[in-house]
N, C-alpha and C positions, 0 to 999 in steps of 0.2 A: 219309249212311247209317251206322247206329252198326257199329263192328266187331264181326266175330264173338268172342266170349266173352265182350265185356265186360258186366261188372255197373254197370247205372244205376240197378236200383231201391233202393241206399242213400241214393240222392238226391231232392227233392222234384219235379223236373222229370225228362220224358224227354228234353228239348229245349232248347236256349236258347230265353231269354224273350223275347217280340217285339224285333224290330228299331226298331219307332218304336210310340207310343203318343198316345195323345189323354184331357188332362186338364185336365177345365174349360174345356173347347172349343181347350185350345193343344195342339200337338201337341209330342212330344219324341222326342228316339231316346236311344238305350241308348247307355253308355259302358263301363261294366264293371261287375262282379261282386261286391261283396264277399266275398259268404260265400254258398255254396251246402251245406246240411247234409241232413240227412233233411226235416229238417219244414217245410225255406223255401228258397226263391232271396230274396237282399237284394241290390238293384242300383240301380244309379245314372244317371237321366235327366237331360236337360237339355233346355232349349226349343229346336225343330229351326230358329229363327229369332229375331231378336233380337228379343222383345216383350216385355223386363224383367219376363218369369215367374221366378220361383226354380225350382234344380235339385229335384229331387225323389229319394226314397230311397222305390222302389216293393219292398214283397214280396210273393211270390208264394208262398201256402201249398202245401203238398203237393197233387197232384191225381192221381199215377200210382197204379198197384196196386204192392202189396207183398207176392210170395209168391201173387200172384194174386189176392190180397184188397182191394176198393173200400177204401182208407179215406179219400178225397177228404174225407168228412166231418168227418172230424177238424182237416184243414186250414180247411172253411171256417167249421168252431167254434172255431178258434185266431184267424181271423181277423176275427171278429166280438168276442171277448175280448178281443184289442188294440181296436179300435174303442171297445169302453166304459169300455176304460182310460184312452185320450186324450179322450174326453169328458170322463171324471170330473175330466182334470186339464188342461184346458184354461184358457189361460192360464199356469201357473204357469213359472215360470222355471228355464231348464234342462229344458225338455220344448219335443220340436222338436212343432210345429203341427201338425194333422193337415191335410193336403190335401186328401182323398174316397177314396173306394171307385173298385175298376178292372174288379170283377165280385165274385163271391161267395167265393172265398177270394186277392185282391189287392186291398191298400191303398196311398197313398203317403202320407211324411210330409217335412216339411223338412228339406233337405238341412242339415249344420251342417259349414261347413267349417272343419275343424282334424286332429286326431290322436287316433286312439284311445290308452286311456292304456298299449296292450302295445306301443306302438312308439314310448314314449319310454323313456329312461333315471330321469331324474327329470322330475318334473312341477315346474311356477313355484312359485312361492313361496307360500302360503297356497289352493294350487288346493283340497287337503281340505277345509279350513274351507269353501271356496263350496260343497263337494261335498255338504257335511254340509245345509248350509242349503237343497238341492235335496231331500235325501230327508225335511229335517222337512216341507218344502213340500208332497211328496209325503204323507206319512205323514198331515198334515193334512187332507188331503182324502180318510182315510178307506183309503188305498189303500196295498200295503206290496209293493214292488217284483220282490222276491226273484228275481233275478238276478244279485247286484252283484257275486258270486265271478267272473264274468268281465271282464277289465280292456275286451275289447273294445266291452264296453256300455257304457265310460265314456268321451266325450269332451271332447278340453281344445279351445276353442275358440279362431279366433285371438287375440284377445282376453284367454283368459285366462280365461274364461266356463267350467264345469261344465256337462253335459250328458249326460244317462241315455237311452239308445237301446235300441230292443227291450222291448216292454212285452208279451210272449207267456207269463211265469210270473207275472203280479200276481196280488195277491188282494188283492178289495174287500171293507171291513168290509161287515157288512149287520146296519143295526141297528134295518130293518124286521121283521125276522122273528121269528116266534112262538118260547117260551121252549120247549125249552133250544136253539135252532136257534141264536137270536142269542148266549146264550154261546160256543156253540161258535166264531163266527165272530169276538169279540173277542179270541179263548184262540189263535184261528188269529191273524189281524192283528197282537197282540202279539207271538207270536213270531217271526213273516216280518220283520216291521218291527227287530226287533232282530236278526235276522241279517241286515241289510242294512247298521246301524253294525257287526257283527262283521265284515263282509267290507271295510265301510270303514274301521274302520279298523287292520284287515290291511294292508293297500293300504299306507295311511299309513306305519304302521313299517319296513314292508321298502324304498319307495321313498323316505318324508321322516323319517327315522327322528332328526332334530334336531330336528324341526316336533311331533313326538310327545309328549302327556305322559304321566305315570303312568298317569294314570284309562284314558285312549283304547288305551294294552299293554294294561293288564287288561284291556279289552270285548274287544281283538283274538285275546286267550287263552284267551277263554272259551266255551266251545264249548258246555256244556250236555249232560244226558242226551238229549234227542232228536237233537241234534246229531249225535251220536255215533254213534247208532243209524244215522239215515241213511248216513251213511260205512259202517257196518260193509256196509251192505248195498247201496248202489252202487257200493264199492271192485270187488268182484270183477267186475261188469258191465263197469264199465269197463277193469277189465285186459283182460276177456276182446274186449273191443268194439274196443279201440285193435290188442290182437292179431292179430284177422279183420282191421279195415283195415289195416294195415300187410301182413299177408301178401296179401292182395287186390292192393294199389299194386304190391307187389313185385313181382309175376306180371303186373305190366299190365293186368290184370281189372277194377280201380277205377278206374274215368275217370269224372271229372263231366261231366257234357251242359256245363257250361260253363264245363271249363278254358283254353279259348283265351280267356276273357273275365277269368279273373281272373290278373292281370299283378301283383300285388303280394306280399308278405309275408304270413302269415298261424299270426303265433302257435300257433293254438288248433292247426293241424292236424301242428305240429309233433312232434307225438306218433308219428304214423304217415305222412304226404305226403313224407318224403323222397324223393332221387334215385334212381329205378328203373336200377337195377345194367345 
């Protein structure tokens, strides 16, 4: 029974997500959490019996109200986005497989075991260069990631292997559509795509900054007039958004439906999830 005061509708669940599931006729139960935000639970199954199925990385779009307002919807259009993103780039290397659908806004995809790139120190030796060769892969097939400012979406696999997780901000070129439609969408594509080497290689200089050369600083420095704009105008959102969560946590008020589930680190929420006094 959730306690009295607390606020869950900053979360995409009222609930933990099932206990055991059924994919592709195997069944699996829940391990933990990664990341539970507004718009998703991302968690980690395994097959409830040994029948050499791979783990699976299930999420689960938004379904609760917020402020009283349905917007299930938008979960299960984020989640049908991902869906024709891992289509579009099926196959390519460094992109986990997709697994199937779990209903209208839950998908799974393959699990990749390694480490995301915000809980290492330095990353191996030439891991950017693979990384690089992931998003030309990507870019090739049309599609421009734009995500890559979070280190969480990049992992180094054991291997040694590049891998881009969370495909819920792509944008696909569309170079069906009528003029000026499809300008517009190469004018888009070009620039997402280029702010996917600026955040890569960001990444690069501050983590492999002997691995770095001239050219790869300057793309990482180069931020651009829209660039710019956007910071100017998500900066204060986000002071103001990190502010509300942290005074939330502090008060007890901010409990995710499934903190007992997530047992690890997590960078991102370092902003505000500190230890309530």
């Amino acid at each position: 029974m959730p306690r009295r005061g607390v606020n869950s509708q900053m979360f995409a669940l009222d609930s933990p997500p099932p206990r055991q599931i059924k994919l592709a006729g195997t069944a699996y139960r829940l391990l933990r959490v990664f990341k539970h935000d507004f718009w998703a639970a991302t968690c980690l199954y395994e097959p409830a019996s040994g029948t050499g199925a791979p783990k699976a990385v299930v999420k689960f779009s938004r379904t609760q109200l917020f402020l009283g307002l349905p917007i299930s919807w938008i979960g299960r259009l984020l989640a049908s986005r991902e869906e024709a993103a891992y289509a579009a780039l099926a196959g390519v290397e460094g992109v986990p497989r997709w697994l199937g659908r779990l209903g209208e806004s839950s998908y799974a995809v393959q699990f990749i075991e390694g480490r995301p790139l915000d809980h290492v120190k330095t990353p191996p030796a030439g891991f950017f260069d693979r990384l690089r060769r992931v998003f030309d892969a990507i870019h090739a097939r049309g599609v421009a990631y734009g995500d890559a400012n979070k280190r969480s979406n990049i992992i180094i696999a054991e291997d040694g292997a590049a891998f881009l997780v969370d495909y819920q901000l792509t944008f696909r070129r569309r170079d069906n559509l009528p003029w000026p439609m499809n300008a517009i969408s190469r004018a888009l594509f070009k620039y997402i795509a280029g702010r996917d080497l600026y955040h890569l290689y960001k990444h690069k200089r501050r983590m492999a900054p002997n691995e770095t050369t001239e050219s790869e600083a300057a793309i990482s420095r180069t931020r651009g007039p829209l660039h710019n704009l956007h910071r100017k105008l998500t900066d204060p959102y986000r002071f103001l958004r990190r502010r509300l969560l942290r005074r939330w946590h502090r008060k007890g008020t901010l409990v995710s439906p499934t903190e007992d589930l997530e047992d690890h680190w997590q960078p991102e929420k370092r902003t505000w999830r500190e230890e309530r006094k």
